[in-house]
C-alpha positions in Angstrom: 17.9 258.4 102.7 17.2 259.4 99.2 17.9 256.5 96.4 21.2 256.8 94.1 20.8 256.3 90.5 23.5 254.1 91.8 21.4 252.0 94.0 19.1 251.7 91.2 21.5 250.6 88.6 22.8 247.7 90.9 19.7 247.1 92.4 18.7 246.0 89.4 21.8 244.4 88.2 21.8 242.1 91.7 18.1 241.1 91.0 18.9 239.9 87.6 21.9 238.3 88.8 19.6 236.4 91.1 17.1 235.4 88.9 19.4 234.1 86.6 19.2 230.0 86.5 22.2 229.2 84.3 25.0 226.8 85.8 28.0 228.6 86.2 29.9 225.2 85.2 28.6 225.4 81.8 29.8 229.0 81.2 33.1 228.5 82.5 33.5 225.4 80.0 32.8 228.1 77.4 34.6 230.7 78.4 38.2 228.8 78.9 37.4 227.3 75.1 37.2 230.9 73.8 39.8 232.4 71.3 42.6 234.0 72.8 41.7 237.7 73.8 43.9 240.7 72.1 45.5 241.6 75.1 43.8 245.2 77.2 46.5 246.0 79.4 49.4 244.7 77.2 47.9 247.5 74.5 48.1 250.1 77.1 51.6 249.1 77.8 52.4 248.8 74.5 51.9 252.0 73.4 54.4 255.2 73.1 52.5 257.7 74.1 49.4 258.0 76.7 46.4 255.2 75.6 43.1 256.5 74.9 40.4 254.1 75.7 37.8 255.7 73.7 34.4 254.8 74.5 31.0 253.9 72.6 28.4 255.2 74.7 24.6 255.7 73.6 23.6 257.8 76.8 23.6 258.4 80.3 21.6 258.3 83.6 22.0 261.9 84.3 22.1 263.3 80.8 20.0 261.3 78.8 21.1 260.4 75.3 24.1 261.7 74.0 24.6 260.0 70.6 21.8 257.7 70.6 21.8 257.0 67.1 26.0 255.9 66.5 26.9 253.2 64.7 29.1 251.7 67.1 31.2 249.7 64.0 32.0 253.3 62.2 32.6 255.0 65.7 35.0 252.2 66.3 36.8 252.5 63.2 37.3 256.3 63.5 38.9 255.9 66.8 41.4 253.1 65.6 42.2 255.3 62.9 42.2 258.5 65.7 45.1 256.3 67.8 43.0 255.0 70.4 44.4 252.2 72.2 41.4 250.3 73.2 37.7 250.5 73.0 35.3 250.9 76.0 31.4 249.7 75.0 28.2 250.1 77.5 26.8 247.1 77.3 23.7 248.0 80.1 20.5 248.4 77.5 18.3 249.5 80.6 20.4 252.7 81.9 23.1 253.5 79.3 21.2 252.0 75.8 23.8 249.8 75.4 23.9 246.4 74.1 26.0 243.4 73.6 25.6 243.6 69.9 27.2 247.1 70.0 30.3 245.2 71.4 30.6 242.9 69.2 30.0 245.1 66.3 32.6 247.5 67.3 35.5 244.7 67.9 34.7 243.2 64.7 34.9 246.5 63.1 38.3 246.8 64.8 41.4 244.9 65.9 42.0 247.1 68.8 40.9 245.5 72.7 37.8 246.2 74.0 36.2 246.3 77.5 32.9 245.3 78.3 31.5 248.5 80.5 29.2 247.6 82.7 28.3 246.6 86.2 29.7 243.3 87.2 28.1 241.6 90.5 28.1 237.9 89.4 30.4 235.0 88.5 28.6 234.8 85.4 29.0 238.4 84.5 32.7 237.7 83.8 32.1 234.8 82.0 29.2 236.6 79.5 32.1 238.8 79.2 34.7 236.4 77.9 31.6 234.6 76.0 30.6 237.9 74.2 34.0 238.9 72.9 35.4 241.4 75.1 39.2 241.2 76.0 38.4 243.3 79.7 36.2 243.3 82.4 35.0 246.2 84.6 35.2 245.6 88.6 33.3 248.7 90.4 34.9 248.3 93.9 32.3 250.7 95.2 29.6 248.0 94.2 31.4 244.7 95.3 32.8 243.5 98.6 36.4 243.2 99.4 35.2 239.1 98.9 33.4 239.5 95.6 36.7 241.4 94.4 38.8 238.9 95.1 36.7 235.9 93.6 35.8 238.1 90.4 39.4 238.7 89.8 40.4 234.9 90.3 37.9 234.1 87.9 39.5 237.0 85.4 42.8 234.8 85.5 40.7 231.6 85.1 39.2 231.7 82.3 42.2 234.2 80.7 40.5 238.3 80.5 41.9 241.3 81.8 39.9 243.2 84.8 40.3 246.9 85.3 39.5 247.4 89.1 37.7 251.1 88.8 38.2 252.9 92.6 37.3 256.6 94.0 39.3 257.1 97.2 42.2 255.9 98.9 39.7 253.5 100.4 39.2 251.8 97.7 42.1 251.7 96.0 43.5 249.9 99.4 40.5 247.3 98.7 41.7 246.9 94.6 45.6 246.3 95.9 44.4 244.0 98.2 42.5 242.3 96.0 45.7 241.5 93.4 44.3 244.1 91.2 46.9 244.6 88.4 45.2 247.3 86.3 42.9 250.4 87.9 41.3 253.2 86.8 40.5 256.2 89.0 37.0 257.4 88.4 36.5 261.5 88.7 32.9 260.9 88.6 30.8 260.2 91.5 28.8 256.9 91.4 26.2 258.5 93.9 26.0 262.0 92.7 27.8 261.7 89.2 29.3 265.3 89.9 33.1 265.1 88.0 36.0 265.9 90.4 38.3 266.6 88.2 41.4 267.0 90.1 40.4 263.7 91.9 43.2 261.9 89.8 46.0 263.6 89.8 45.3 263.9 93.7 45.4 260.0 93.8 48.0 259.2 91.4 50.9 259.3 93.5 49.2 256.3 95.5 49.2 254.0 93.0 51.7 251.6 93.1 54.3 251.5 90.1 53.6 248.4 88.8 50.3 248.7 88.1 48.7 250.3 85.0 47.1 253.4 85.8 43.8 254.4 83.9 42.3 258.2 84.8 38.3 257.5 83.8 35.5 260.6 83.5 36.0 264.0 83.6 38.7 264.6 80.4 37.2 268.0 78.3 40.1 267.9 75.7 44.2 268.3 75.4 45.2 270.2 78.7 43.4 267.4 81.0 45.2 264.6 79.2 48.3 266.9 79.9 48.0 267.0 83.4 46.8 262.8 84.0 50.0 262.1 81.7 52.3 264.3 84.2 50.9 263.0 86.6 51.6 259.4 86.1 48.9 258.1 84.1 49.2 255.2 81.2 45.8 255.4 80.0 42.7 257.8 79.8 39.3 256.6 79.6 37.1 258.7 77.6 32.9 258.8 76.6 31.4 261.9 76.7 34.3 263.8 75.4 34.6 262.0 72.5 30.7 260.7 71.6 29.0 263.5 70.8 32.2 265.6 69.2 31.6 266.2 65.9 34.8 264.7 64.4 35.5 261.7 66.7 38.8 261.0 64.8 40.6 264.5 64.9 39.3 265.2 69.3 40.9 261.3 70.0 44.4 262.3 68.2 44.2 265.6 69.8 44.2 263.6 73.5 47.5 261.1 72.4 50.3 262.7 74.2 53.4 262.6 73.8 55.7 261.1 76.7 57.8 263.9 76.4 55.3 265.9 78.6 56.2 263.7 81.6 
């Protein structure tokens, strides 16, 4: 069976996750002593209209770079001042050319919540989280068990960051419920062959329960998309591509903030 960019990405997240000799004691100490967090999902709640979590993202496995060169503190700034909601940052250096520092930059640069994008597998991995600033965490349930889910999204409420459970079939958004997950975002993209779907949200929308906050992630090309994910239920839309290589960030993020009206 041919290998996944998929397999490879976590592959290699596992390994280092294994190699990794730090006590998880000591991180939790520093994590629960870290300054309160600016609140992810309580953003997305907060606002009016449909949330854009507009993303900082240097490249892709299977595109290659796509605005290698941003400053992640000006990006940051033109989507606060474009009406995004929240921030999403690639923090993987080895597949998406992110970095920690890119996170950090672009929270400083803004008051607006940010998630830390990457692959979670570990214990630790939400606790670097915390550590390194972010106010979110992203849990793949495709890459976890049903277990790991569970334990990662006690340890969310332990040490006091939000988790944003990301799912890609009824499957899986069965798993995330189970699990307590209180915040998910439907992915359009295919982890194994990265192809968008992008009817793949509205389709599941209608299965998410009420009470949770719905994100629709990958896939959104500009006004009419974030149309039809607001009718069909959607709080929040998460969006990279769309936005990082546009040439006026600003004006393309205000152009995806609709109204509720169109519910």
């Amino acid at each position: 069976m041919t290998r996944t960019y998929l397999d490879d990405i976590v592959a290699w997240h596992r390994q280092r996750a294994h190699d990794d000799i730090r006590s998880l004691d000591g991180l939790l100490t520093e994590a629960k002593s870290c300054t309160p967090t600016r609140g992810f999902a309580s953003s997305i709640r907060a606002t009016p209209h449909l949330s854009v979590i507009a993303e900082i993202k240097r490249r892709s496995p299977s595109k290659g770079d796509l605005n290698a060169n941003l400053d992640p503190a000006e990006l940051a700034l033109q989507y606060q001042r474009g009406g995004a909601s929240c921030l999403s940052v690639l923090t993987d250096t080895n597949h998406f050319s992110g970095s920690v520092a890119d996170l950090q930059n672009a929270r400083e640069a803004s008051t607006i919540p940010v998630i830390r994008k990457d692959f979670t597998v570990d214990a630790r991995d939400v606790c670097d989280a915390r550590i390194m600033g972010a106010d979110c965490v992203l849990l793949i349930a495709a890459v976890l068990t049903p277990a790991e889910l569970s334990s990662f999204l006690e340890l969310c409420r332990e040490v006091d960051i939000d988790a944003l459970v990301e799912v890609h079939d009824e499957a899986e958004l069965d798993v995330a419920m189970r699990a307590g997950a209180t915040m998910v975002g439907v992915n359009q993209r295919d982890l194994v062959t990265f192809a968008v779907d992008q009817a793949r949200a509205v389709r599941m929308a209608p299965l998410i329960p009420k009470n949770v906050v719905k994100v629709a992630e990958s896939g959104v090309r500009g006004r009419d998309d974030a149309i039809a994910l607001r009718a069909a239920g959607y709080d929040a839309i998460l969006v990279g591509e769309h936005l990082v290589t546009s040439s006026n960030p600003e004006a393309a993020l205000t152009d995806l903030c609709i109204d509720n009206e169109v519910r």
